[in-house]
PyMOL CGO cylinders between C-alpha atoms (Angstrom):
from pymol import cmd
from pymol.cgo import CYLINDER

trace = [
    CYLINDER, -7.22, -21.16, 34.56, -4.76, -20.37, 31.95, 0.3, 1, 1, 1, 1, 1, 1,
    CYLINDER, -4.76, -20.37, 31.95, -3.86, -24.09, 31.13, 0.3, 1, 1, 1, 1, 1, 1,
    CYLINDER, -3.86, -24.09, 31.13, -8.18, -24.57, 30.65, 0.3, 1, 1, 1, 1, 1, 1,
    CYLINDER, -8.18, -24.57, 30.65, -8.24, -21.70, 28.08, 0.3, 1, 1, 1, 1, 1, 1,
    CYLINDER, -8.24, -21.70, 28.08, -5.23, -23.14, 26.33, 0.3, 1, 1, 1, 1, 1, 1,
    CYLINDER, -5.23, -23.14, 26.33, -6.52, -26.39, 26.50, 0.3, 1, 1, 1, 1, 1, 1,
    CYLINDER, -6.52, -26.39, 26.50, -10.04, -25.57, 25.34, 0.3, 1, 1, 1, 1, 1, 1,
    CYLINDER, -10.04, -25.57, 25.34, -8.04, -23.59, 22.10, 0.3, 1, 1, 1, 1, 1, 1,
    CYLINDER, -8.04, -23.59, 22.10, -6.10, -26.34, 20.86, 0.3, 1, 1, 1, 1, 1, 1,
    CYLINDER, -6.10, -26.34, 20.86, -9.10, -28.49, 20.96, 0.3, 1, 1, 1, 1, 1, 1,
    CYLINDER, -9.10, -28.49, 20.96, -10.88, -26.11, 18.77, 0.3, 1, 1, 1, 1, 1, 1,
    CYLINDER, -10.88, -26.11, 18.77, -7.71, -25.82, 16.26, 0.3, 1, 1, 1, 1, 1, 1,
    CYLINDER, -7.71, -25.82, 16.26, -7.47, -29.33, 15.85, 0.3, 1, 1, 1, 1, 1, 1,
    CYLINDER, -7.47, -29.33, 15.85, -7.27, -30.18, 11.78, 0.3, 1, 1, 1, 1, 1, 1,
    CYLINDER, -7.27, -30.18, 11.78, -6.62, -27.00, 11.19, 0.3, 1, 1, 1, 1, 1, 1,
    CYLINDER, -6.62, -27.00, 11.19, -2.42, -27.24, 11.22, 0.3, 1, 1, 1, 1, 1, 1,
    CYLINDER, -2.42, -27.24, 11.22, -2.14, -24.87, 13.41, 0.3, 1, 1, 1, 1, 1, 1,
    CYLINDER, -2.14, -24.87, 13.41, -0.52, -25.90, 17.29, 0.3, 1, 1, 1, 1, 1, 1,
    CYLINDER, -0.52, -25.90, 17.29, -0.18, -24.64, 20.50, 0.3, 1, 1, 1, 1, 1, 1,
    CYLINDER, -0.18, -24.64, 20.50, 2.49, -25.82, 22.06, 0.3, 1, 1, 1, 1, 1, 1,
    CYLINDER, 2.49, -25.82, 22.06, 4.52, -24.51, 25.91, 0.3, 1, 1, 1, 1, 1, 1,
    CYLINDER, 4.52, -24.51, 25.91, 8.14, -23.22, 25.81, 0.3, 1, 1, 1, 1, 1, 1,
    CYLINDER, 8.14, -23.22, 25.81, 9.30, -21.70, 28.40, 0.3, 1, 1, 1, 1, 1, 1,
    CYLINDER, 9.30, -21.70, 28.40, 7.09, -19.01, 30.49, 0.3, 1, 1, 1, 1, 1, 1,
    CYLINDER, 7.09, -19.01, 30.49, 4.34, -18.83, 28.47, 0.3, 1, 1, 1, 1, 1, 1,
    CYLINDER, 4.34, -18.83, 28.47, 3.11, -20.79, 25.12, 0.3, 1, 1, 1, 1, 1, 1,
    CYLINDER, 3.11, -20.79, 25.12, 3.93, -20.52, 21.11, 0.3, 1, 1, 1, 1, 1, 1,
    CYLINDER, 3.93, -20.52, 21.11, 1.08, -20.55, 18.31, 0.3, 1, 1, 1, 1, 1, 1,
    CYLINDER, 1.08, -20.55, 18.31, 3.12, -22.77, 15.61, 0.3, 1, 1, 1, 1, 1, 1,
    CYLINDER, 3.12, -22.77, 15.61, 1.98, -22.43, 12.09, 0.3, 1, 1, 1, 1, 1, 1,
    CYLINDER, 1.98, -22.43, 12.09, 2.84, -22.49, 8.78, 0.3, 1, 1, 1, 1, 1, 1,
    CYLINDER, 2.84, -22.49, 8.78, 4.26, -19.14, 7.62, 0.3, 1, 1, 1, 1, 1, 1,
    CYLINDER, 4.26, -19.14, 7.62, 1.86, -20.46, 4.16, 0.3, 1, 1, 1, 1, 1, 1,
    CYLINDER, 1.86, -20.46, 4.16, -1.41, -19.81, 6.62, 0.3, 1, 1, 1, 1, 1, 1,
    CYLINDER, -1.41, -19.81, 6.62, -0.33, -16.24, 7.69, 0.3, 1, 1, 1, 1, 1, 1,
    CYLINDER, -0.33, -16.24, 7.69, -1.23, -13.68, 5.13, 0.3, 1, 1, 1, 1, 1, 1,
    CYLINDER, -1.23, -13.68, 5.13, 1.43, -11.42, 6.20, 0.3, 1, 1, 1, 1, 1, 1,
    CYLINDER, 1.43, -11.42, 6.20, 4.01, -13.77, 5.48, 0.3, 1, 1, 1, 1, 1, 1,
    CYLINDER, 4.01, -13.77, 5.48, 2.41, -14.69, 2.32, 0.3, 1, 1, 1, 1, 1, 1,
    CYLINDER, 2.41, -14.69, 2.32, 2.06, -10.38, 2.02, 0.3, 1, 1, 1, 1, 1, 1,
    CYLINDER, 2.06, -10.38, 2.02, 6.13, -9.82, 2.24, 0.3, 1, 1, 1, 1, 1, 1,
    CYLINDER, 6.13, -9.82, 2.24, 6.46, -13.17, 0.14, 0.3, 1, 1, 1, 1, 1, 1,
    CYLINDER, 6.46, -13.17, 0.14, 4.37, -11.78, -2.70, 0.3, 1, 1, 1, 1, 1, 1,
    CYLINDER, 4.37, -11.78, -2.70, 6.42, -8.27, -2.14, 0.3, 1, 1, 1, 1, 1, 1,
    CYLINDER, 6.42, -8.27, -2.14, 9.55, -9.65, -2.71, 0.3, 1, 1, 1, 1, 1, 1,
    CYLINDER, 9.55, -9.65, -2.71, 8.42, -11.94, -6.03, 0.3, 1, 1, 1, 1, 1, 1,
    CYLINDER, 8.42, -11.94, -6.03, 7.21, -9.00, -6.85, 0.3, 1, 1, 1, 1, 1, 1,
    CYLINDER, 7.21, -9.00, -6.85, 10.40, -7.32, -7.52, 0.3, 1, 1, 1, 1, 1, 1,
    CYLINDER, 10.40, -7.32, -7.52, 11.92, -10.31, -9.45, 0.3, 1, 1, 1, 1, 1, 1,
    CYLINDER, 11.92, -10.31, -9.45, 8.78, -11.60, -11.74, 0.3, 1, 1, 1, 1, 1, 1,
    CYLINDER, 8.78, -11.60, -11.74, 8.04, -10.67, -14.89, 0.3, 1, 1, 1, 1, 1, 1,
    CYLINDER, 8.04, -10.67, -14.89, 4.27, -9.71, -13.69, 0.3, 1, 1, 1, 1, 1, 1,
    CYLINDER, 4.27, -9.71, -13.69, 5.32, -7.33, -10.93, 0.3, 1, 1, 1, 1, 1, 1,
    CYLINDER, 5.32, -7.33, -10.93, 2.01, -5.69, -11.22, 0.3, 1, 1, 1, 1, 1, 1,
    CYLINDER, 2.01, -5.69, -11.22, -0.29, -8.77, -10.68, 0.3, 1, 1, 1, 1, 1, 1,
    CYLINDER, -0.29, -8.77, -10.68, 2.17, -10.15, -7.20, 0.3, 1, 1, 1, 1, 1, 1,
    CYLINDER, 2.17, -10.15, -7.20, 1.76, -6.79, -6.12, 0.3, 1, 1, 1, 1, 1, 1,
    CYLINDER, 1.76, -6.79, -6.12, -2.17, -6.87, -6.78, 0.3, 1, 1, 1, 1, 1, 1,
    CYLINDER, -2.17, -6.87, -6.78, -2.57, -10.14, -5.31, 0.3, 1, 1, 1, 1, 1, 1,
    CYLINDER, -2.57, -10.14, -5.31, -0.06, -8.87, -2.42, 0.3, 1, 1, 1, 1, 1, 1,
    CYLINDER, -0.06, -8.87, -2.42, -2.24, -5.60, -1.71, 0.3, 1, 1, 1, 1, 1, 1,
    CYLINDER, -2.24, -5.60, -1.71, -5.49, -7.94, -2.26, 0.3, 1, 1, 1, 1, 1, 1,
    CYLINDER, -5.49, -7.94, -2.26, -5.02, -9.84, 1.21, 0.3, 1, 1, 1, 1, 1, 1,
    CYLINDER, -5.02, -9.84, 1.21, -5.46, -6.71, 3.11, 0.3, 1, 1, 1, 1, 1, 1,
    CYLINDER, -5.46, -6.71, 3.11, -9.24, -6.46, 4.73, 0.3, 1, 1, 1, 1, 1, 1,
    CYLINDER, -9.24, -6.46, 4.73, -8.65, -3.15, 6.79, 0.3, 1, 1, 1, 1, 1, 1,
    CYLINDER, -8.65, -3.15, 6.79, -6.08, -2.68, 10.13, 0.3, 1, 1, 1, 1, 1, 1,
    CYLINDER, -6.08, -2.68, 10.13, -4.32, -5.30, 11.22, 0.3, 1, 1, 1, 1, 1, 1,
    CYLINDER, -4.32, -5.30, 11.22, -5.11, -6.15, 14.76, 0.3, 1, 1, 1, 1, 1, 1,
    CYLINDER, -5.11, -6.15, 14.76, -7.99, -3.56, 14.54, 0.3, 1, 1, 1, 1, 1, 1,
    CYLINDER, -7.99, -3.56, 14.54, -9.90, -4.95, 17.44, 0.3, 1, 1, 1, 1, 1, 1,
    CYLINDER, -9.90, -4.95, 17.44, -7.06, -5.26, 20.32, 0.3, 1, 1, 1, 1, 1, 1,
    CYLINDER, -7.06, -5.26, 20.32, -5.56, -1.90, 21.59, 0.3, 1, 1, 1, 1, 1, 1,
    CYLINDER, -5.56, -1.90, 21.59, -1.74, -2.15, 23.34, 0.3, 1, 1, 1, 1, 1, 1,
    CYLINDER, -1.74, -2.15, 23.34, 1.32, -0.03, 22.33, 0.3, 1, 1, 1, 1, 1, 1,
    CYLINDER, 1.32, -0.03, 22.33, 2.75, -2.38, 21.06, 0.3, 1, 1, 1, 1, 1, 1,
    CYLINDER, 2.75, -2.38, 21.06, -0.17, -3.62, 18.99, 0.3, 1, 1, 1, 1, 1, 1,
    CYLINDER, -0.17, -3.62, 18.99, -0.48, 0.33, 17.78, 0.3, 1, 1, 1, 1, 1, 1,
    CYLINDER, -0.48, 0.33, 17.78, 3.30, 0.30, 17.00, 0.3, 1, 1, 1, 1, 1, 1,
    CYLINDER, 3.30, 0.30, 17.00, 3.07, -2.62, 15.18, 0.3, 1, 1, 1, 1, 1, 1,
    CYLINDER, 3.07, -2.62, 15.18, -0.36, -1.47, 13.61, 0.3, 1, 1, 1, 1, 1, 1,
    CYLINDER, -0.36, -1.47, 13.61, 1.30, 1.28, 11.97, 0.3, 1, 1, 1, 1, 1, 1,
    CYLINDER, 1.30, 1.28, 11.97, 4.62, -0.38, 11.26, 0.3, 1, 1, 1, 1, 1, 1,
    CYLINDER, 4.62, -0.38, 11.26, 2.31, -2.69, 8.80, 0.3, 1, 1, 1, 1, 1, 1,
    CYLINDER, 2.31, -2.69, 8.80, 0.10, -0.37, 7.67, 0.3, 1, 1, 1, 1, 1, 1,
    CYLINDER, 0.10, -0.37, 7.67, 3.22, 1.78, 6.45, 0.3, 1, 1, 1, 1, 1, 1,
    CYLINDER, 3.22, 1.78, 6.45, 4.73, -1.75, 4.50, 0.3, 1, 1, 1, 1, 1, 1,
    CYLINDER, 4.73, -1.75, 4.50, 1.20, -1.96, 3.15, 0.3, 1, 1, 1, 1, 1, 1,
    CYLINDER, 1.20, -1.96, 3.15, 1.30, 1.36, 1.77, 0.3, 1, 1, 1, 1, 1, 1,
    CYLINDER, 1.30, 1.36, 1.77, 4.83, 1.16, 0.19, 0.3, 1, 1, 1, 1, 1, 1,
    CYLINDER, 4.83, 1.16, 0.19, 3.58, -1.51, -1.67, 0.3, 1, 1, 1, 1, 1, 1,
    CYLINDER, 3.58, -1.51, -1.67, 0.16, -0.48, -2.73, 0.3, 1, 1, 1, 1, 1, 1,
    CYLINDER, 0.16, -0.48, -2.73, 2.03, 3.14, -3.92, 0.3, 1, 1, 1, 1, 1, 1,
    CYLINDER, 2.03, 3.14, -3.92, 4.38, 0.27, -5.88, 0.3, 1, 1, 1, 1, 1, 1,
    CYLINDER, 4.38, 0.27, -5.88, 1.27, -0.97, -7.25, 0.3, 1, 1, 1, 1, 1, 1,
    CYLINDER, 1.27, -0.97, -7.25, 0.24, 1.97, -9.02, 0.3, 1, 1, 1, 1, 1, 1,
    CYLINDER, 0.24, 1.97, -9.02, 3.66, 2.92, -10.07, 0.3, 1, 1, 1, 1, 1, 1,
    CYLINDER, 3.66, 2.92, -10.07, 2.92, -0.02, -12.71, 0.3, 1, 1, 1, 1, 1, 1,
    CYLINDER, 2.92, -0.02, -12.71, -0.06, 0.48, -13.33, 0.3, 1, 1, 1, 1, 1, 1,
    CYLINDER, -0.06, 0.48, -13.33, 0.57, 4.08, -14.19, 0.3, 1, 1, 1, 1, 1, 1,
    CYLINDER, 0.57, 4.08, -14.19, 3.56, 2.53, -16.50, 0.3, 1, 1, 1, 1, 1, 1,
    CYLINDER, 3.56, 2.53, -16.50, 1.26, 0.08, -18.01, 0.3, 1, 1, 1, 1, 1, 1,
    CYLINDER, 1.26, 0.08, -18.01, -1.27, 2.70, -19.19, 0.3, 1, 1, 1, 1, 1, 1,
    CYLINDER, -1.27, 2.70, -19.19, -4.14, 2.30, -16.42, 0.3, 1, 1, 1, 1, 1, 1,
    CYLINDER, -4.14, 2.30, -16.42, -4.52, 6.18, -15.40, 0.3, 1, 1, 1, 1, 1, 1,
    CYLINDER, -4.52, 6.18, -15.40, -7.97, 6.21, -16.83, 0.3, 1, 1, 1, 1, 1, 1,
    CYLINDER, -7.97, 6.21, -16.83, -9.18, 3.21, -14.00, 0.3, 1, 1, 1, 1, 1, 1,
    CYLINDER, -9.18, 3.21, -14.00, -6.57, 4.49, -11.20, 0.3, 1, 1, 1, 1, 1, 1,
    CYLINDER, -6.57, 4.49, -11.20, -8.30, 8.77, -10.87, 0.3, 1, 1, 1, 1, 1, 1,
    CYLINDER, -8.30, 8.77, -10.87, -11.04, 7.52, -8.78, 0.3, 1, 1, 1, 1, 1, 1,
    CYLINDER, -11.04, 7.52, -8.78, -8.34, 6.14, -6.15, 0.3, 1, 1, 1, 1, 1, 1,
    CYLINDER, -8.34, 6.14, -6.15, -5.80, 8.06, -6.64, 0.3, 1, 1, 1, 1, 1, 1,
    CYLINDER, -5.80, 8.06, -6.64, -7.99, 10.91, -6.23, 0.3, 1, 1, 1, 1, 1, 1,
    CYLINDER, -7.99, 10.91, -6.23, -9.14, 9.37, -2.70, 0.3, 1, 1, 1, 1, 1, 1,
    CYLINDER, -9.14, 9.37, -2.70, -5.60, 8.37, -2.09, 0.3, 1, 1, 1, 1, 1, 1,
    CYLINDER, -5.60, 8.37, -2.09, -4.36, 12.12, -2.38, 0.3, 1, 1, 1, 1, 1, 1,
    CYLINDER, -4.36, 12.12, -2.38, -7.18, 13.38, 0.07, 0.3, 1, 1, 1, 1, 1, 1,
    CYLINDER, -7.18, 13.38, 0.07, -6.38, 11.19, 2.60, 0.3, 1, 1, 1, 1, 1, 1,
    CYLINDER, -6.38, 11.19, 2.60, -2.33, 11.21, 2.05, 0.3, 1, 1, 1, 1, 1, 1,
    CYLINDER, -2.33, 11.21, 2.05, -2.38, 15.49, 1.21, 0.3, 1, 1, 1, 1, 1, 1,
    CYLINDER, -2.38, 15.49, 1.21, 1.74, 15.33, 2.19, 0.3, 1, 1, 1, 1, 1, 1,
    CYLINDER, 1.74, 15.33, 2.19, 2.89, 12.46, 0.79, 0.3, 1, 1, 1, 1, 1, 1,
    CYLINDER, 2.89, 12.46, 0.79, 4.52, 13.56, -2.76, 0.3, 1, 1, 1, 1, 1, 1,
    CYLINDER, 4.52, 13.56, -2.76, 4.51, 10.17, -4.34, 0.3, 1, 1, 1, 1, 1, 1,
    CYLINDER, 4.51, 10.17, -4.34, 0.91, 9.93, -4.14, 0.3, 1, 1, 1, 1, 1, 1,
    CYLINDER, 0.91, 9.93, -4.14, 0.34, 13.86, -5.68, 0.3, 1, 1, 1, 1, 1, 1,
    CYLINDER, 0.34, 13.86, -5.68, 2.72, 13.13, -8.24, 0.3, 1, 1, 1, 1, 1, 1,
    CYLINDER, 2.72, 13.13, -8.24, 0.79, 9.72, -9.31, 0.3, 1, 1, 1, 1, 1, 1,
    CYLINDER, 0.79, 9.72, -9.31, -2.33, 11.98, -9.39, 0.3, 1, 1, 1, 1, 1, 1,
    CYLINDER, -2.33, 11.98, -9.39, -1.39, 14.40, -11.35, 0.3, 1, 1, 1, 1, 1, 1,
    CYLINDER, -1.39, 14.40, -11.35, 0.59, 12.24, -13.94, 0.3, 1, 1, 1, 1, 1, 1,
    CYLINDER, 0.59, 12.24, -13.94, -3.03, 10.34, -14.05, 0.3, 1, 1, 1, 1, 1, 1,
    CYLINDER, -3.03, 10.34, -14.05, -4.79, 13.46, -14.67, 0.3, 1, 1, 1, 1, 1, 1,
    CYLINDER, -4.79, 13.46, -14.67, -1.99, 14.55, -17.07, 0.3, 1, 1, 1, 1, 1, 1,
    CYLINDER, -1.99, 14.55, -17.07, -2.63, 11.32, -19.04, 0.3, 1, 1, 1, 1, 1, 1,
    CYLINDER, -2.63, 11.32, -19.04, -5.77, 11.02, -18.56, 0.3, 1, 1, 1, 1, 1, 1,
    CYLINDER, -5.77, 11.02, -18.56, -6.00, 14.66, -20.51, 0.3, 1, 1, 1, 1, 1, 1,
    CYLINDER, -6.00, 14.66, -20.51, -6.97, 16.42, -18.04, 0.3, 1, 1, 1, 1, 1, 1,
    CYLINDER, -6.97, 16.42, -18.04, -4.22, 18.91, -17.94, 0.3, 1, 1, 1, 1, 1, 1,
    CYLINDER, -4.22, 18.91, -17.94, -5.67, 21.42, -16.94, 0.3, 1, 1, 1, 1, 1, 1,
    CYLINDER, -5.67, 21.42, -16.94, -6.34, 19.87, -13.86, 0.3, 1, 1, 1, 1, 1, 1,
    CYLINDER, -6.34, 19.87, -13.86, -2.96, 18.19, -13.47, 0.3, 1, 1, 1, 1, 1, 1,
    CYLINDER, -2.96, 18.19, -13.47, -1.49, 21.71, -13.65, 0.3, 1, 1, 1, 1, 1, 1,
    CYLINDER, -1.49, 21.71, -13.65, -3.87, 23.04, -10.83, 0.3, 1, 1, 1, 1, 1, 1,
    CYLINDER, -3.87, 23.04, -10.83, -2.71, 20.00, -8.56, 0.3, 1, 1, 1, 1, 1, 1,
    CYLINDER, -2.71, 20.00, -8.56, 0.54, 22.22, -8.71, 0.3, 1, 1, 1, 1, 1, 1,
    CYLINDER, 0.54, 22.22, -8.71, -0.08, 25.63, -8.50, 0.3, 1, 1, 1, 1, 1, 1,
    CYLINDER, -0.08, 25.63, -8.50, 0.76, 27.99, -5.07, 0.3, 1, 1, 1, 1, 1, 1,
    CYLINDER, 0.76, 27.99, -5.07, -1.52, 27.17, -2.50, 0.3, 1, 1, 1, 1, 1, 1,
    CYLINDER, -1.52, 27.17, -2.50, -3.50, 24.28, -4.18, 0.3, 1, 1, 1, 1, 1, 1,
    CYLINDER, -3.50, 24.28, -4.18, -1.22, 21.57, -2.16, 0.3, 1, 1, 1, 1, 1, 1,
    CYLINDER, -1.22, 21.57, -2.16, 0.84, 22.18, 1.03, 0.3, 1, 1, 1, 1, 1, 1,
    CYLINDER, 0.84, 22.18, 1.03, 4.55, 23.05, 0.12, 0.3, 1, 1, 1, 1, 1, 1,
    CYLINDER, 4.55, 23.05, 0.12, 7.53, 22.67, 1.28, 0.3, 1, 1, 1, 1, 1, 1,
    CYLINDER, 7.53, 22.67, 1.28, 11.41, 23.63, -0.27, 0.3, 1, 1, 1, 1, 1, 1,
    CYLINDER, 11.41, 23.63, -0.27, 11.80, 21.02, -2.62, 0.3, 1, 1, 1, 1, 1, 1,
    CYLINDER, 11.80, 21.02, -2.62, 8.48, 19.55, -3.13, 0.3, 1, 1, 1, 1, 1, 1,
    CYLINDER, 8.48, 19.55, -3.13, 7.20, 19.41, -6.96, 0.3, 1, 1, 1, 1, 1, 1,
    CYLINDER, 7.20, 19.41, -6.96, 5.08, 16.76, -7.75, 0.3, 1, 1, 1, 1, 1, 1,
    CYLINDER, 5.08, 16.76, -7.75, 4.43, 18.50, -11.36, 0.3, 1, 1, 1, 1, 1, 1,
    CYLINDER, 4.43, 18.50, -11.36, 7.62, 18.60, -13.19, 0.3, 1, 1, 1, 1, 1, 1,
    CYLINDER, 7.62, 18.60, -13.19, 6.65, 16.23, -15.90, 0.3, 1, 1, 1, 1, 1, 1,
    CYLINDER, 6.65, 16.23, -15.90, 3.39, 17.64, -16.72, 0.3, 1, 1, 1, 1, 1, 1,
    CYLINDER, 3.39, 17.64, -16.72, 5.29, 21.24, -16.75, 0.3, 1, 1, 1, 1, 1, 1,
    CYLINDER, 5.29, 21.24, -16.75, 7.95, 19.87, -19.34, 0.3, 1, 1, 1, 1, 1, 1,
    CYLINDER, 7.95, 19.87, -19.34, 4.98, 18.39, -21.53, 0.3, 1, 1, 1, 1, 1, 1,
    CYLINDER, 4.98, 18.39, -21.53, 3.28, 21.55, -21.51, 0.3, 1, 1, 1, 1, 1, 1,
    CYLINDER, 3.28, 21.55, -21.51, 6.52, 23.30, -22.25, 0.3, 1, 1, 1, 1, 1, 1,
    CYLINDER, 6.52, 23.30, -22.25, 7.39, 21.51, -25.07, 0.3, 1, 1, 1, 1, 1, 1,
    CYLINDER, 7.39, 21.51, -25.07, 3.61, 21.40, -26.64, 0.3, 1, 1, 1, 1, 1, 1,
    CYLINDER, 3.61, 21.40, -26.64, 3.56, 25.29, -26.19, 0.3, 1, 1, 1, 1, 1, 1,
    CYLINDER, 3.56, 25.29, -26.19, 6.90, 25.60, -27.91, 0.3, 1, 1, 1, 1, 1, 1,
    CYLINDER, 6.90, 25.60, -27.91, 5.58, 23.19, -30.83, 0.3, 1, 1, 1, 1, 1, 1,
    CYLINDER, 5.58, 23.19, -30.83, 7.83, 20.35, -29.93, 0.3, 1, 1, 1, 1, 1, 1,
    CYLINDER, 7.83, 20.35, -29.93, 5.40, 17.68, -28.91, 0.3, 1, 1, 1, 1, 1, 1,
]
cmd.load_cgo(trace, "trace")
């Protein structure tokens, strides 16, 4: 029954580079690692670090995403796997914004950083990258709220604010 499945699926992938072929116990999809967007993903990742346009690699690396990967089949190891990618996909969309924040962008980054900081309340590189935005964006006010007791879960050591506090330091003491 197996071998009619299998049989019925390389018919259907015929053209389209992609093989099927037995080793073993079981069978091997063979493929170009060009055709898989997560290899083309951690390919774009690791340009991204060594081009001169590390923001657009990392756009176009963050811009093959279209939601979970594997969303529609449920095993642990899927899940595990799931999240393992999902976390890679993160680091390098939070990468992403890191240069756009250095390139000036804070204005067009508030609306999804804002989001981002909803949905991510703990993670501190996220808060910080909103509140420089806001801080930039001249919104101090709110920048410094991001950061006061209570207005973001804390922990010893957490402080997402520092920058903003030094700029406001030094404008209040006439240095800036």
């Amino acid at each position: 029954m197996v071998s009619s499945y299998v049989s019925r699926l390389r018919r259907s992938l015929v053209g389209s580079g992609v093989e099927i072929w037995r080793r073993g116990g079981g069978y091997a999809l063979l493929v170009d690692p060009e055709q898989v967007d997560l290899h083309v993903f951690r390919d774009l990742v690791v340009r991204a670090r060594a081009e001169s346009d590390r923001a657009k690699a990392l756009e176009r690396a963050v811009g093959l995403w279209r939601g979970a990967a594997f969303a529609c089949l449920d095993t642990p190891w899927l899940a595990e796997l799931r999240e393992g990618l999902e976390r890679e996909r993160f680091a390098a969309d939070t990468d992403r914004v890191d240069l756009a924040l250095r390139l000036g962008r804070h204005d067009a980054l508030l609306p999804e950083l804002t989001a981002r900081a909803a949905a991510h309340p703990l993670d501190e590189r996220v808060a910080a990258q909103l509140v420089l935005a806001l801080y930039r964006a001249g919104r101090q006010a709110e920048a410094l709220a991001h950061c006061s007791p209570g207005a973001r879960p804390s922990w010893p050591g957490w402080t997402p604010c520092t920058p903003p506090r030094r700029a406001t330091a030094r404008r209040q003491a006439g240095r800036s």
